[in-house]
N, C-alpha and C positions, 0 to 999 in steps of 0.2 A: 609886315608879315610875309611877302611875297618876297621880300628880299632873304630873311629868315628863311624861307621855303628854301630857295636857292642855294643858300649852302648848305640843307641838309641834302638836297639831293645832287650834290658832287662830292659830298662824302660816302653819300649810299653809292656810287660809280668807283670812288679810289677804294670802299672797304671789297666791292661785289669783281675790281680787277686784282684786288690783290689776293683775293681768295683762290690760292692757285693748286688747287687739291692736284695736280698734274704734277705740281714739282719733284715731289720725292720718288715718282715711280715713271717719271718720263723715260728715264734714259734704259728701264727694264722693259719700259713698251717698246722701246726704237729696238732693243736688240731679240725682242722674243718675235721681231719681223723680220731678225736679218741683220740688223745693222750690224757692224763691227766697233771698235771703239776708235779708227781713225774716221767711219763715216759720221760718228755722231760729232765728233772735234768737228768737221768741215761742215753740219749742220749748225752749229752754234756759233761759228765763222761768219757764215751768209747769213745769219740772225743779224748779229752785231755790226754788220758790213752795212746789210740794210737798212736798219735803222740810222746809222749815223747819215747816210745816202738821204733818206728819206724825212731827216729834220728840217731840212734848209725847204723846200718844195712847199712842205704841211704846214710850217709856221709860216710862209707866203698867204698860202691857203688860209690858215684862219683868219688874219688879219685883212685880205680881200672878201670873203666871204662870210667869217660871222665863225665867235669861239664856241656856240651850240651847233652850227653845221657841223664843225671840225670834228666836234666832244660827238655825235650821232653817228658821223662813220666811222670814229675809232673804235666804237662799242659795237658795231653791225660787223665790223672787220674782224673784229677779236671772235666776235660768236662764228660766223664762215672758216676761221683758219682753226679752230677748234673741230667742227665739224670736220673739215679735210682732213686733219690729223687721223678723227676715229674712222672716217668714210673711206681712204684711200690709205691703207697702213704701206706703203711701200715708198722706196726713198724718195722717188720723186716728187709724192705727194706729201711725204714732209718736207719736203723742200718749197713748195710753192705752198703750204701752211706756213714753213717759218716767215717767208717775206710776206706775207698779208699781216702774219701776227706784227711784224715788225715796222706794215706801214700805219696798222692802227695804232700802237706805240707812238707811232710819229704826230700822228692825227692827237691824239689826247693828250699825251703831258705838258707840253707848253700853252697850250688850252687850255686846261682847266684848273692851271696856276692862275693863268691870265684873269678868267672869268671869275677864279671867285675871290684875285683884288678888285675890281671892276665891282665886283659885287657888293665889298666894301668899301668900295669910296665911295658910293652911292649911298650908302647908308653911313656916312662920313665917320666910318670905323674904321681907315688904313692902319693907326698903331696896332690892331687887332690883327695884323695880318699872319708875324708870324706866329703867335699865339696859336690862330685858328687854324696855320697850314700844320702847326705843330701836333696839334691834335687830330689831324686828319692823317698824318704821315701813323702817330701813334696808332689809333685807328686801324690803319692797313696794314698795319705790322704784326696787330694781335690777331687779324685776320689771316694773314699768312700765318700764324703758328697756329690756330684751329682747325686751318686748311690743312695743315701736314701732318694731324694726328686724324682727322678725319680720311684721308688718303688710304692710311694704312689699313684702318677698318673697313673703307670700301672694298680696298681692292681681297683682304683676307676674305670676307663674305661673300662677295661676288667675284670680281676681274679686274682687271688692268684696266682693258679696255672699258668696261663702266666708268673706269675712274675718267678716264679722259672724254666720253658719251655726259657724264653728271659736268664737266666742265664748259664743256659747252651749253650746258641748259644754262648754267650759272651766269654767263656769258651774256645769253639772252635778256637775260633780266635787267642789265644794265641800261637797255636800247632803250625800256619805259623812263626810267629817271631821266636818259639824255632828253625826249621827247620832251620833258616837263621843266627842262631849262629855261629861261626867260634871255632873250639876246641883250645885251648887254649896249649900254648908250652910248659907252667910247666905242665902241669895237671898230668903228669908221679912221679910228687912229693908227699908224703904223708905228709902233717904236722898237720892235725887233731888231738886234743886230745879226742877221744871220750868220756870219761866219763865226763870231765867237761864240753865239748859240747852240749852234749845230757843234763845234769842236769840242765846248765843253760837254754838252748834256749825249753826244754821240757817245765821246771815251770813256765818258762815267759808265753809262751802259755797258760798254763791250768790255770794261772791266770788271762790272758786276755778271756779267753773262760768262765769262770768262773763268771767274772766280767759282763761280758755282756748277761748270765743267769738272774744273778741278778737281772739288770734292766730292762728285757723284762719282766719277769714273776710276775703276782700276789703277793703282798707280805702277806704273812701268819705268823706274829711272832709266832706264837705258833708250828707250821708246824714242825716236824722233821726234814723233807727235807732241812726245812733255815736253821736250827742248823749246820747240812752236809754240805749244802753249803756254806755258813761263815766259816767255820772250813776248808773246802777244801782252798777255797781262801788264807786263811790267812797263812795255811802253804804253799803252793805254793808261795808266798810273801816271806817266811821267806827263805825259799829253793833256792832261786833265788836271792836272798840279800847274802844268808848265801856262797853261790857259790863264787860269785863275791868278797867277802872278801878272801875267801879261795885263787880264782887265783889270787890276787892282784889287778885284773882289774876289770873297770870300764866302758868297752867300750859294747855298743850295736850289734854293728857286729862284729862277730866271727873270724873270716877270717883272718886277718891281723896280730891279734895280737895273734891268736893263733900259727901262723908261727912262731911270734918274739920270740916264749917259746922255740923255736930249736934252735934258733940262739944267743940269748943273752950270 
């Protein structure tokens, strides 16, 4: 039952971070502060920059100290760079928002893949893995699209700035779940490869981060900044392809099959 508990509550974590009611009216909050659309480009830069920076360090970190430490300050991080976001609206302070949000990033996704195979090899369910991670990805997915009609309502009734203030509460709520993790009985194992780790799960980011620059913002064919950001995207693509050929694999979470590279 306690193992059951366990993956309900890293699904109640990937559905309460994927609920990103900020997405669809971030880039109207950055610019009713000021921003321009080359400062927001150079803020979703130092996201994606960060992040990819900040995988190799965090999966160190959780594999020395424990995939529920990891999964606790990813979730305390996300709720703090939220908070910055609504507390200090000027660029600076979205800029030291985007690298927190992007080390808690760091701190949770290879985490909380990890722990809930760990979770089910304990309950000697690994063919269930990706079943289960399958429905949890599902899960966040339909969480981000109730986030994004929710958004719109918020911000028409009330503000922008609500929208990203109710973000950060949502934020918080994740910290109780992390708290009621259970550590995990391998977690004393290391089988992380960090560098094809970090290059894969880094590119994918900054080409999803990237991508969804794209479509929020003005498009300017003549713009520099498009040239940049086309050109970012597309190697990020290429970088995240070119990895995957390189490990031989083709699997989306990391976790599992990065273990199988020790033991094969």
């Amino acid at each position: 039952m306690d193992k059951q508990r366990q993956i309900y509550f890293l699904l109640s974590i990937r559905v309460i971070r994927m609920f990103m009611i900020t997405m669809p009216v971030i880039v109207i909050y950055w610019q009713s502060a000021g921003l321009g659309i080359m400062d927001i480009f150079i803020l979703q830069v130092i996201y994606s920059v960060a992040w990819v920076l900040f995988e190799v360090p965090s999966g160190w970190f959780a594999d020395r100290y424990g995939y529920k430490l990891s999964i606790l300050l990813g979730t305390i991080l996300s709720t703090v760079g939220y908070f910055v976001f609504w507390g200090f609206p000027v660029y600076e302070g979205f800029i030291v928002g985007e690298i927190i949000l992007a080390l808690s990033a760091g701190f949770v996704s290879g985490a909380r893949d990890a722990l809930l195979y760990d979770t089910l090899e304990a309950m000697k369910r690994v063919a269930m893995y990706t079943k289960v991670q399958g429905r949890q990805f599902a899960a966040g997915n339909i969480s981000e699209a109730v986030a994004a009609l929710a958004a719109g309502v918020v911000a028409y009734i009330y503000s922008v700035e609500t929208v990203i203030l109710i973000q950060g509460i949502i934020a918080a709520t994740s910290i109780f779940f992390a708290f009621k993790l259970k550590m995990s009985t391998t977690e004393k194992e290391s089988y992380s490869d960090p560098f094809f780790l970090a290059l894969k799960m880094g590119c994918t980011h900054t080409k999803s981060c990237v991508t969804s620059t794209f479509f929020q913002l003005p498009w300017e064919p003549q713009s520099f900044a498009w040239c940049g950001l086309c050109s970012l995207c597309g190697v990020s693509c290429l970088c995240h392809y070119s990895t995957l050929a390189c490990c031989g694999r083709d699997s989306i979470s990391p976790q599992p099959w990065v273990r199988s590279w020790h033991t094969d």
